[in-house]
C-alpha positions in Angstrom: 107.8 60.8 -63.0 104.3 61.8 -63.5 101.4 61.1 -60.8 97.8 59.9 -61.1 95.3 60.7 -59.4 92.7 57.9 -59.0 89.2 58.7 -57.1 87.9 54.8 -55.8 85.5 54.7 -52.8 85.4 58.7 -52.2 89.3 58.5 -51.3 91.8 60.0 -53.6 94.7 57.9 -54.0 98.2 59.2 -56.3 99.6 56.4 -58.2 103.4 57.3 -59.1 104.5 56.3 -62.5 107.4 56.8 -64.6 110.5 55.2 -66.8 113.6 53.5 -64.4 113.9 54.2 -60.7 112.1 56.7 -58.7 112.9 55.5 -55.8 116.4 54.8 -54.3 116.1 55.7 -51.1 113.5 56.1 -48.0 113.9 59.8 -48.9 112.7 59.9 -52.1 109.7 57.8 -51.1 108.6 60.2 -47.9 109.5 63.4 -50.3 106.8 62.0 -52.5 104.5 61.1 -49.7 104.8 64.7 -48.4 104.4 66.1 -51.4 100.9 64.4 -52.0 99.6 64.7 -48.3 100.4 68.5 -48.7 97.7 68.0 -51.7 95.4 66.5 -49.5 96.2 63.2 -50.4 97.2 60.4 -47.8 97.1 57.1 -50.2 99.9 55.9 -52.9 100.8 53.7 -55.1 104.3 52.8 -56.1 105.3 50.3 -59.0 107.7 47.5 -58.0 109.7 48.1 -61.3 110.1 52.1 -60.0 111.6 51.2 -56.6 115.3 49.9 -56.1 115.4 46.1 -55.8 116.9 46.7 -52.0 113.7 48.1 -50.8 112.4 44.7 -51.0 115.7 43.1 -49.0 114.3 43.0 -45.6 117.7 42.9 -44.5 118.8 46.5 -45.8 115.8 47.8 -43.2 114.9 50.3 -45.9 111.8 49.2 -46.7 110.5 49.0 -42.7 112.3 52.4 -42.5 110.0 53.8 -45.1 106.8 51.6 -44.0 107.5 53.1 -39.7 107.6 56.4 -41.3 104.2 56.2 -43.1 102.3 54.8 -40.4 103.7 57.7 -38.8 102.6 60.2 -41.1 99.2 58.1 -41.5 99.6 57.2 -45.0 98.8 54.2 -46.6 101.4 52.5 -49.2 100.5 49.7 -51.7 103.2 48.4 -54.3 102.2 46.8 -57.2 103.9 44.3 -59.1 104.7 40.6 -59.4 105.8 39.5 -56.7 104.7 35.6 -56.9 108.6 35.4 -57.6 110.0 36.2 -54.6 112.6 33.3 -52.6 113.2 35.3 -49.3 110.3 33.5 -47.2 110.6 36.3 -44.4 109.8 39.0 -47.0 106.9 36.2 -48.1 105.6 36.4 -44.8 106.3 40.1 -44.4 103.7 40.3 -47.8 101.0 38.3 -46.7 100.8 40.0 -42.7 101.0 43.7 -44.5 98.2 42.5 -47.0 95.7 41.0 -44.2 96.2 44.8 -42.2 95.2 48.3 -43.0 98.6 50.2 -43.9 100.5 48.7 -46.4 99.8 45.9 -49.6 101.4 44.2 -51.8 99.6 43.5 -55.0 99.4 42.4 -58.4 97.1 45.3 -60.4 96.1 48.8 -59.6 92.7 47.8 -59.5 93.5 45.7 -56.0 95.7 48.4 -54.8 93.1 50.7 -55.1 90.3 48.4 -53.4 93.1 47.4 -50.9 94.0 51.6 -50.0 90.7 52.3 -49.3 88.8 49.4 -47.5 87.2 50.4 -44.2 
């Protein structure tokens, strides 16, 4: 796993990158969270192809779990990825709400997750 730092809009935002899965469980998400709010940074980015395909099963609750726990913690989440694929229409709808607020987005490219992480 290796973690880069991105400076976009005066807001430092960690993007987490790396081989396989880095995250398979809520824990392993909020370790890395904490670990980057500790560095004085409150904005990631996680790669679809890096987190367990059950995060993205609404009905497993993990990824609410991880998303009530952020909001908590006040730190913003964006996954990138394709996810133009997707057949579950409540995670569908789940997408386009969480993309229309502040907290958490779904997107295609880095370069929207970083716009997305740090508008006002």
């Amino acid at each position: 796993m290796a973690t880069n730092i991105h400076e976009y809009n005066g807001k430092k935002i960690a993007e987490i990158t790396g081989s396989g899965i880095i995250v398979g469980a809520v824990n392993d998400a909020m370790q890395i969270m904490m670990d980057q709010s500790y560095a004085g940074v409150r904005r990631v980015i996680f790669h679809k192809s890096n987190v367990v395909d059950d995060f993205f099963d609404l009905k497993t609750r993990l990824l609410g779990d991880l998303l009530q726990k952020a909001a908590n913690y006040k730190i913003k989440i964006a996954f990138i990825g394709d996810f133009s694929t997707i057949d579950s229409k409540s995670l569908k709808a789940f997408i386009t709400e969480s993309n229309q607020g502040k907290q958490t987005f779904f997107t295609e490219t880095v370069s929207a997750a970083l716009t997305a992480l740090t508008k006002p």
